[in-house]
C-alpha positions in Angstrom: 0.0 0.0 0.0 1.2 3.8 -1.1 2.5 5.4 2.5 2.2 8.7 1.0 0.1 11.6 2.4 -3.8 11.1 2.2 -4.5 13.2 -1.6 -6.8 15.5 -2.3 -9.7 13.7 -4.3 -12.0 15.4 -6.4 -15.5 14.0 -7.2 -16.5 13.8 -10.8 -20.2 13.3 -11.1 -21.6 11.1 -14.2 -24.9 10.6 -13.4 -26.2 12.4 -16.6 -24.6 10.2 -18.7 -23.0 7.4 -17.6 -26.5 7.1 -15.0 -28.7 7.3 -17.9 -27.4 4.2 -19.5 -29.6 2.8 -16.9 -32.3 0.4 -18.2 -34.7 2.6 -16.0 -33.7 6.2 -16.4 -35.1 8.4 -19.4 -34.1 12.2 -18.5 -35.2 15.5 -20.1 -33.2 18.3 -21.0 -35.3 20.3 -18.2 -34.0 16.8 -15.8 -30.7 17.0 -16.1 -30.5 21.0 -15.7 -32.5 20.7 -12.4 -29.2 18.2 -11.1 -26.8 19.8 -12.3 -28.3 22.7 -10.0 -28.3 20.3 -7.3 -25.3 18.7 -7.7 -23.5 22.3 -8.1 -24.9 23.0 -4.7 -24.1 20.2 -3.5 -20.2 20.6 -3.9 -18.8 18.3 -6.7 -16.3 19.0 -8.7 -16.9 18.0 -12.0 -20.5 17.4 -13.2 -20.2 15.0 -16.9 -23.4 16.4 -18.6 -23.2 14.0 -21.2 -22.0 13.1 -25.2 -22.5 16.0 -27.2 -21.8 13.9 -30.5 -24.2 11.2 -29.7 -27.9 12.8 -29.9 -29.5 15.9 -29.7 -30.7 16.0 -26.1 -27.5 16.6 -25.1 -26.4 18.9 -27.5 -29.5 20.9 -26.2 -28.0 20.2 -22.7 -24.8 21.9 -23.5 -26.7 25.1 -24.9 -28.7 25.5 -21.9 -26.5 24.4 -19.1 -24.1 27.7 -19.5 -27.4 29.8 -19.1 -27.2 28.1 -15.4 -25.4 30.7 -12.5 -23.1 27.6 -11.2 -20.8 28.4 -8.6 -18.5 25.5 -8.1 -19.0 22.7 -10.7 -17.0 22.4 -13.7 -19.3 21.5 -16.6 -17.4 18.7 -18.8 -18.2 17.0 -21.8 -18.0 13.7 -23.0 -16.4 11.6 -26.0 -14.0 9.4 -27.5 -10.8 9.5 -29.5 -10.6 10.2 -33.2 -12.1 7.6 -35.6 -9.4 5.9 -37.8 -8.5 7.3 -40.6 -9.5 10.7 -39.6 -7.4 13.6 -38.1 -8.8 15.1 -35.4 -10.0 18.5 -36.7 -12.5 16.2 -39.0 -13.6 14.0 -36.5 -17.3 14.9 -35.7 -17.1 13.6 -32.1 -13.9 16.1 -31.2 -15.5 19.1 -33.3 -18.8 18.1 -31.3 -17.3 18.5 -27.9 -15.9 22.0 -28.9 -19.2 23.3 -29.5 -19.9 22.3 -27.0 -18.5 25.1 -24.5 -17.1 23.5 -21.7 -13.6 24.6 -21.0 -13.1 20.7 -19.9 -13.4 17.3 -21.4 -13.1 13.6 -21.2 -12.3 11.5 -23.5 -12.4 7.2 -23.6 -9.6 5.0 -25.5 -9.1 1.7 -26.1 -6.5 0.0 -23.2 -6.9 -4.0 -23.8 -5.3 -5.2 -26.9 -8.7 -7.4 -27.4 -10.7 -4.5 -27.9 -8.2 -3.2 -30.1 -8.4 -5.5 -32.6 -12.1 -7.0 -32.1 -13.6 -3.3 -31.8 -11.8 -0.9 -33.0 -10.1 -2.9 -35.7 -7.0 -1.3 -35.6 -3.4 -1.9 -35.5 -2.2 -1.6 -32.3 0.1 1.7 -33.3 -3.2 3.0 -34.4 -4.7 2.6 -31.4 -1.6 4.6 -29.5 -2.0 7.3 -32.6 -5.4 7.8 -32.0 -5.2 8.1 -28.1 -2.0 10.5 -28.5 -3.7 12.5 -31.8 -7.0 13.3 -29.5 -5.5 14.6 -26.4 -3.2 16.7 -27.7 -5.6 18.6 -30.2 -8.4 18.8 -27.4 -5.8 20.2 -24.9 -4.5 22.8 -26.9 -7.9 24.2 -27.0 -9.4 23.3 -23.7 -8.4 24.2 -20.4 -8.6 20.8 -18.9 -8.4 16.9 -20.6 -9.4 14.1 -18.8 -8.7 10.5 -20.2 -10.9 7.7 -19.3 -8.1 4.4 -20.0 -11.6 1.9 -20.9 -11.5 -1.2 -19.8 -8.2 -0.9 -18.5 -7.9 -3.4 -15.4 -9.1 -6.2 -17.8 -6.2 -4.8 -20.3 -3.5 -4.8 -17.7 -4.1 -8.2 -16.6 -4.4 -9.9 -20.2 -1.2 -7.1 -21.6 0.5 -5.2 -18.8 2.6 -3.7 -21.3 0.4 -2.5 -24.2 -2.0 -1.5 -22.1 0.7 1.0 -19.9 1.6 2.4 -23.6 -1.7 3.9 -23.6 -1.4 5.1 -20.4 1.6 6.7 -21.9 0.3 7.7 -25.6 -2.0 10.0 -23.1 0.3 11.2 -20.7 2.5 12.1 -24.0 -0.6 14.3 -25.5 -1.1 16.0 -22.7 -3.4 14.7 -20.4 -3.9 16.4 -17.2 -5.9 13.4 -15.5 -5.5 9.4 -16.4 -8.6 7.9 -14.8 -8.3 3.9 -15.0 -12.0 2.4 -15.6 -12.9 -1.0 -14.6 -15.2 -0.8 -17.2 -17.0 -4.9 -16.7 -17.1 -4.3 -13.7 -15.1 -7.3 -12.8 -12.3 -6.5 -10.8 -11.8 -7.5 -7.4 -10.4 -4.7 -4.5 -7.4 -6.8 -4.0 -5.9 -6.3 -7.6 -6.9 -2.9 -7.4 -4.1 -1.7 -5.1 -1.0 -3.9 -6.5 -2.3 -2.9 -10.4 -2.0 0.9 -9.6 1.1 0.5 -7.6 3.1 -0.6 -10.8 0.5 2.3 -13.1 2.5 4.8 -10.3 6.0 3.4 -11.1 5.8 4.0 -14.9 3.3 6.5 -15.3 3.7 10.6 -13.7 0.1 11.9 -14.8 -2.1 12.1 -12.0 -4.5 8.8 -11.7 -8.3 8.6 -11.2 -10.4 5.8 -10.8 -14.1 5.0 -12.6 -15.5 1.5 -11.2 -18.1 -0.4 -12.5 -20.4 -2.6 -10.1 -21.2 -6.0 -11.7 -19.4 -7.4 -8.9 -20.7 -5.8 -6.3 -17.0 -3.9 -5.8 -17.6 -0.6 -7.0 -17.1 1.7 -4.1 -15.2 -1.0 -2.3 -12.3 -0.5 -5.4 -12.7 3.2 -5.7 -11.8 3.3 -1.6 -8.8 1.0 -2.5 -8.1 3.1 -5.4 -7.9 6.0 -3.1 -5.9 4.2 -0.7 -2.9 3.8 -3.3 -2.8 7.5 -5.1 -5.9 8.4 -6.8 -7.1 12.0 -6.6 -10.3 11.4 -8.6 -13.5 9.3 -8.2 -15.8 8.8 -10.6 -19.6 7.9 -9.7 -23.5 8.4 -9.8 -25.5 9.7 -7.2 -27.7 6.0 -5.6 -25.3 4.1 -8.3 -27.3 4.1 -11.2 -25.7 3.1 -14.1 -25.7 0.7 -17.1 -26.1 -3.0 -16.0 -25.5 -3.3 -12.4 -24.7 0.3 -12.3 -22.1 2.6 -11.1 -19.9 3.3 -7.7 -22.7 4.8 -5.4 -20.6 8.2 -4.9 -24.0 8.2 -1.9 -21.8 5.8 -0.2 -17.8 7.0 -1.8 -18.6 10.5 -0.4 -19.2 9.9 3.0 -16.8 7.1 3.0 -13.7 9.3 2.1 -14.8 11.8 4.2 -15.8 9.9 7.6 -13.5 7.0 7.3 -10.5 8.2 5.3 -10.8 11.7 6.6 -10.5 12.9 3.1 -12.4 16.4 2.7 -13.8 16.0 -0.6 -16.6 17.4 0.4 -17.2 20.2 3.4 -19.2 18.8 6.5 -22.4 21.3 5.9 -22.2 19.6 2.1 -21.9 15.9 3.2 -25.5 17.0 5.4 -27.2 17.4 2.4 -26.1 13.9 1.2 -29.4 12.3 1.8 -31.6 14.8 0.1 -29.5 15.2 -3.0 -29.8 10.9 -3.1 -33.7 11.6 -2.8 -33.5 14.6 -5.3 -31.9 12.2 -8.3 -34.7 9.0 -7.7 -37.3 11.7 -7.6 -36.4 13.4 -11.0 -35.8 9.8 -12.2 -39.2 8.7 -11.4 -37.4 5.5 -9.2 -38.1 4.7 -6.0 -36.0 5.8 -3.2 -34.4 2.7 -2.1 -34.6 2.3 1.5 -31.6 0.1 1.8 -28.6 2.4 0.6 -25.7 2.9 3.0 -25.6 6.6 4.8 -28.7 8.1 2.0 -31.4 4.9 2.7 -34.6 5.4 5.2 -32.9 2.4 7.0 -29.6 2.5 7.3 -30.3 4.2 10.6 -33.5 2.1 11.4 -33.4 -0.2 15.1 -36.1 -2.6 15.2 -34.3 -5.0 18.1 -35.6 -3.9 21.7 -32.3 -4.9 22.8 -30.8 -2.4 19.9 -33.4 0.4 20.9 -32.7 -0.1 24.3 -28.8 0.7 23.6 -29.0 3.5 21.0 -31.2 5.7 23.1 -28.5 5.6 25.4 -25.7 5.9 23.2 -26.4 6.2 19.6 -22.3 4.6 18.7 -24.0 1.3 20.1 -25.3 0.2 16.7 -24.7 2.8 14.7 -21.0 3.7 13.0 -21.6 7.0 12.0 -24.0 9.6 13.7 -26.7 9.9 10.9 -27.1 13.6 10.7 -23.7 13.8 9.5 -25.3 12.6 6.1 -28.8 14.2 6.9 -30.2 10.6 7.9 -32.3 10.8 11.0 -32.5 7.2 14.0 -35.6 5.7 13.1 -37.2 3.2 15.6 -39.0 0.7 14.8 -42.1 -1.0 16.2 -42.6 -4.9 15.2 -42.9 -8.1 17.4 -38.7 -8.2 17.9 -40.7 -4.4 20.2 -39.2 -4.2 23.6 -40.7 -1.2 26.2 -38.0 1.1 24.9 -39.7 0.9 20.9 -43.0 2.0 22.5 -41.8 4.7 24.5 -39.4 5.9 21.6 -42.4 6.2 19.3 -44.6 7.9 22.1 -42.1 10.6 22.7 -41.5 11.1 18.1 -46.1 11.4 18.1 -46.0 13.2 21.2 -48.1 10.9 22.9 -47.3 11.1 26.9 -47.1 7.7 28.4 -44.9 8.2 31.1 -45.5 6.3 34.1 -48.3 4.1 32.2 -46.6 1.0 32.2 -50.1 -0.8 32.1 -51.0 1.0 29.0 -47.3 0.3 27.5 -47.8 -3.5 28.1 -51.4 -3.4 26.9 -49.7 -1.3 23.5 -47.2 -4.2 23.2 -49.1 -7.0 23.9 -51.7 -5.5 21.2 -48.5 -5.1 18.8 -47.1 -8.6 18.9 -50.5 -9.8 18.1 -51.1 -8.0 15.3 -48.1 -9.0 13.8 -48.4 -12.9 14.3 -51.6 -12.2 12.0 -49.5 -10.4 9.5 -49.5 -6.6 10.4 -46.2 -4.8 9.4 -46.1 -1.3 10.7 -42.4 -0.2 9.3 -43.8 1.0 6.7 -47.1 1.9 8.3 -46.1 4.1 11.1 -49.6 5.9 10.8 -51.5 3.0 11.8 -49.1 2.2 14.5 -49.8 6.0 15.8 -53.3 5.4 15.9 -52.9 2.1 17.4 -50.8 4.0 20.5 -53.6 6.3 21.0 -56.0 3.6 20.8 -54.5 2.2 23.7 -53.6 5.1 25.8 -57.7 6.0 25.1 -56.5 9.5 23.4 -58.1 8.4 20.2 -60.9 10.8 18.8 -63.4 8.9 17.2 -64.3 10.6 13.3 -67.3 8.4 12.8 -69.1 5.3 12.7 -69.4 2.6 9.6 -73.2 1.6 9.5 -72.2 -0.2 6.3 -70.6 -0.6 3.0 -71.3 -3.3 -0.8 -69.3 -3.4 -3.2 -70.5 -4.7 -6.4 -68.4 -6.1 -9.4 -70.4 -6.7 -12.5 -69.4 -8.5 -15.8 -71.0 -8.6 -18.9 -69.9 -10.6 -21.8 -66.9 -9.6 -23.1 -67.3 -6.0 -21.6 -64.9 -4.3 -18.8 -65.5 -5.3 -15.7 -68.1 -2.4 -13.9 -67.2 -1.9 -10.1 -70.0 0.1 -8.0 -69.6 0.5 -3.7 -72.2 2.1 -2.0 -71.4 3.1 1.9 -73.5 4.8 5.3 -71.6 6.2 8.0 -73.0 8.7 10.6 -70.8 11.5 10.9 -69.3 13.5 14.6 -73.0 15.4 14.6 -75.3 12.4 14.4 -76.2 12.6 10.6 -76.1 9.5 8.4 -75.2 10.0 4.8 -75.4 7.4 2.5 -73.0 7.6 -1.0 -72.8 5.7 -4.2 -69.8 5.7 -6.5 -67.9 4.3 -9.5 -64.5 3.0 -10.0 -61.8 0.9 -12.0 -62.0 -1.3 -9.6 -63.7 -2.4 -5.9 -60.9 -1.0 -3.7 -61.4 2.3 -6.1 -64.8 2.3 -5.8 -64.9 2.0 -2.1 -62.3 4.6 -1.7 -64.1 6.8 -4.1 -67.2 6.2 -2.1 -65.6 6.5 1.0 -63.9 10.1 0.8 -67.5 11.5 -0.8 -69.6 10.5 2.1 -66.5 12.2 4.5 -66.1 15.0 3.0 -69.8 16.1 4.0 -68.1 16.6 7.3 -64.4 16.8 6.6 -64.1 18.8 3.1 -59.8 19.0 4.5 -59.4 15.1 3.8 -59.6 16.2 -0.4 -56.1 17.2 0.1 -55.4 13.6 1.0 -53.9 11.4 -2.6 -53.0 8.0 -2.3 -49.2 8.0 -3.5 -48.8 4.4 -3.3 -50.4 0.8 -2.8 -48.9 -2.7 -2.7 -50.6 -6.0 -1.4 -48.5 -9.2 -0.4 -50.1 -12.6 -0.2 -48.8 -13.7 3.4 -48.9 -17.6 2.6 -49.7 -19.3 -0.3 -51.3 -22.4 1.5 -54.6 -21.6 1.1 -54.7 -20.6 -2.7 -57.0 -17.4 -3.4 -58.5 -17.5 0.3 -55.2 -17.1 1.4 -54.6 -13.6 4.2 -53.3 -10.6 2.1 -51.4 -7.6 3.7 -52.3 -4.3 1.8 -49.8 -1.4 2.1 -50.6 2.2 1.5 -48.8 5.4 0.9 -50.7 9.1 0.8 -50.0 12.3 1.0 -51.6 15.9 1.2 -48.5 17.4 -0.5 -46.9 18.1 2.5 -46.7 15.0 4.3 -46.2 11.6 3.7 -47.7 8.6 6.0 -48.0 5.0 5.8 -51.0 2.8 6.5 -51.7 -1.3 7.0 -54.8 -3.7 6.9 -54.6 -7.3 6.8 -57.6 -10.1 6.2 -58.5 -12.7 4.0 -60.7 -10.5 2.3 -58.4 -8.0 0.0 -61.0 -5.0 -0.1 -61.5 -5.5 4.0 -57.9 -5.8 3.9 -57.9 -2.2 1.8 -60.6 -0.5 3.8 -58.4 -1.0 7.4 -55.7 0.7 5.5 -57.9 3.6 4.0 -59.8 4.6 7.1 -56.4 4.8 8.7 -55.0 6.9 6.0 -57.8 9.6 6.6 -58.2 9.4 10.3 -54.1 9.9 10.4 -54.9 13.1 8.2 -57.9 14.2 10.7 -56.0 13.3 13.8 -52.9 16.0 12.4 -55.6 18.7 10.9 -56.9 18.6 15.4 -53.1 18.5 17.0 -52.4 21.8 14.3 -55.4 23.2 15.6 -55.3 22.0 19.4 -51.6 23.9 19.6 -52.5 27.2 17.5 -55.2 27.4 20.5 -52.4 27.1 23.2 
């Protein structure tokens, strides 16, 4: 391993291209401009905004991304070396990147010999030529060259030689930067450190590193990478990337900066880590994965009562970074692994007083460990869970009373199926109203139905949208009379809750969930009110 002094690395963004070779991610002009703000704000140092010579969307992008008031991202743009046969000042890809505008660039070559001769179908001079040819006319006009060595680990292990000659065809044109790409994806971290080791012996540009993760290795190599003399990362914000993606810079960031104690990044920056992560899936149109390292809703998430019991105390118990360094939050979680402390964790976050009600707090738990042997899951439900707690501790307002509810399914021949719920209910002032309505289906019908005969008495809960709604088959023993678990998600554009129901019967199953979902909204519209009064 390289004993020298801990480099400064800089962090070279690629999420609007290299992250749009994802099989998932489509982005607009108008997308891409909207992260590039982000990521400006954010801190990184280079932002790739993608191939100018490869279509027009990001030729548009390069018109429009200089209209943008960016205060410390360096705009680069993307290509490869010269076609054969052509000098540079012909070649539409180089001419492309000038228009471009950016005052930086990076460029890709060829660095295993196969690729040479089964892609490019070139000599292997030619290949050296057109490496050396395409730096040095892009750096006597641009400010700053980057060169991407493709597929180089794979190169150096099947021709250590050739492929350090176009290491050095680019160091020989100029080349301020020589980033080595793992471009399959398929190197492991232990090569990574003796491979750059000998790179360092026979090569003076400075080295980067751009990791693939087909292999699960991608941020794992580009920390090794660090570890023996590179001063640049390469990465996409969540990982996103062609195949299995990308190194997660979401988890290379805070990884330099907490564990290597390389500042990459300021501390105020790396606190926006987690917002920028949920920035990029939103204008994606994915969904936020929960899991990530540092960025994901549970990488800070204690569902152990032993766990709980120890965090509260001393958050370093089972947790190796303190999450607001990222701008994570400690979530605890309430399931049937609960202990006391869960309960009275949750209590405190709803503001629900329960201090010195043990009795209640068993009854709470007891209630809890039931539910979940029957298939409730309130993780992602913390809603009902909150209404659940009042419920026990009798500090549950009562919105109204179900006299009844049919839902009716009709098919006709090879018609669409016609779905029809009707529904009574008698309201907080005694009234009963009784409501008809229509829908694609009978849990849309219902909820359709539902909402019109509330909103006689609570016109707030039309702010309410349902944002989300998944249903698991708990065991498949019993066929279609098997117990389903529906899961839903709304929101009144402000806030986002959770909500669970589980029966044999999917629209019962659906209704629990719904009637929670509103009488969440209700209970928040009365503890607005209830501390404007105070």
């Amino acid at each position: 391993m390289s004993t020298h002094t801990k480099p400064h690395v800089t962090i070279y963004d690629t999420t609007l291209r290299d992250g749009t070779q994802s099989e998932d991610i489509s982005l607009s002009v108008h997308d891409k401009l909207r992260i590039t703000e982000q990521l400006d704000d954010f801190g990184v140092h280079y932002i790739e905004g993608g191939w100018p010579g490869s279509n027009p969307r990001d030729v548009e992008y390069f018109r429009s991304v200089h209209k943008l008031s960016l205060k410390r991202s360096k705009i680069t743009a993307f290509g490869s070396t010269k076609r054969h046969g052509v000098t540079p000042g012909k070649d539409s890809n180089l001419r492309q990147i000038m228009k471009s505008g950016v005052e930086a660039a990076t460029i890709f070559g060829k660095s295993w010999d196969f690729h040479v001769r089964h892609a490019l179908h070139v000599s292997m001079k030619e290949n050296l030529d057109m490496i050396y040819d395409s730096i040095r006319y892009l750096k006597a006009r641009l400010s700053e060259v980057i060169y991407d060595a493709e597929h180089f680990f794979d190169g150096y292990k099947a021709n250590p030689d050739y492929a350090i000659q176009t290491l050095l065809a680019a160091e020989e044109g100029g080349a301020d930067l020589i980033v080595l790409c793992d471009t399959n994806g398929g190197t492991l971290s232990y090569e990574i450190g003796g491979i750059m080791e000998e790179v360092k012996e026979k090569v003076r540009t400075p080295l980067g590193i751009h990791a693939h993760n087909d292999t699960e290795m991608a941020v794992a190599n580009s920390i090794m990478a660090v570890r023996h003399g590179a001063v640049q990362v390469h990465g996409t914000i969540n990982g996103y990337g062609e195949r299995c993606g990308n190194a997660n810079l979401c988890s290379v960031i805070p990884n330099l900066v907490l564990k290597l104690k390389i500042p990459c990044v300021g501390m105020k920056d790396l606190a926006k880590l987690k917002d920028l992560s949920g920035f990029v899936s939103e204008i994606a149109n994915l969904p936020h994965n929960k899991r990530l390292p540092y960025v994901g809703e549970s990488a800070f998430a204690h569902k152990g009562g032993i766990h709980v019991s120890a965090v509260k105390r001393e958050s370093g118990t089972y947790e190796h970074v303190r999450p607001e360094t990222v701008g994570n939050q400690q979530r605890i979680l309430v399931s049937d692994l609960s202990g006391r402390s869960n309960i009275l964790h949750k209590a405190q976050e709803y503001g629900v007083d329960i201090e010195g009600h043990s009795k209640e707090v068993r009854k709470i738990l007891r209630v809890l460990k039931q539910m979940e042997n029957q298939g409730f899951q309130f993780e992602g439900a913390e809603a009902s869970f909150e209404i659940l707690m009042r419920e026990g501790m009798s500090k549950q307002k009562h919105y109204f009373d179900l006299l009844g509810f049919r839902v009716i399914n009709e098919k006709t021949g090879e018609k669409p199926t016609e779905c029809e719920a009707t529904i009574m209910l008698r309201g907080p002032d005694g009234r009963v109203v009784h409501e008809a309505s229509v829908g694609n289906g009978p849990v849309n019908a219902l909820d359709n139905a539902l909402r019109k005969a509330l909103y006689v008495f609570y016109p707030e809960l039309s702010e309410v949208r349902l944002t989300d709604y998944k249903v698991r088959v708990l065991t498949d023993k019993r066929g279609t009379g098997a117990s389903v678990r529906v899961l839903t998600e709304s929101s009144d554009g402000v806030d986002h809750w959770g909500t669970v129901g589980v029966s044999e019967n999917v629209v019962e199953a659906s209704w629990q969930a719904m009637v929670d979902s509103l009488v969440y909204k209700l209970m928040k519209v009365d503890d607005r009110r209830n501390r404007n009064r105070r």
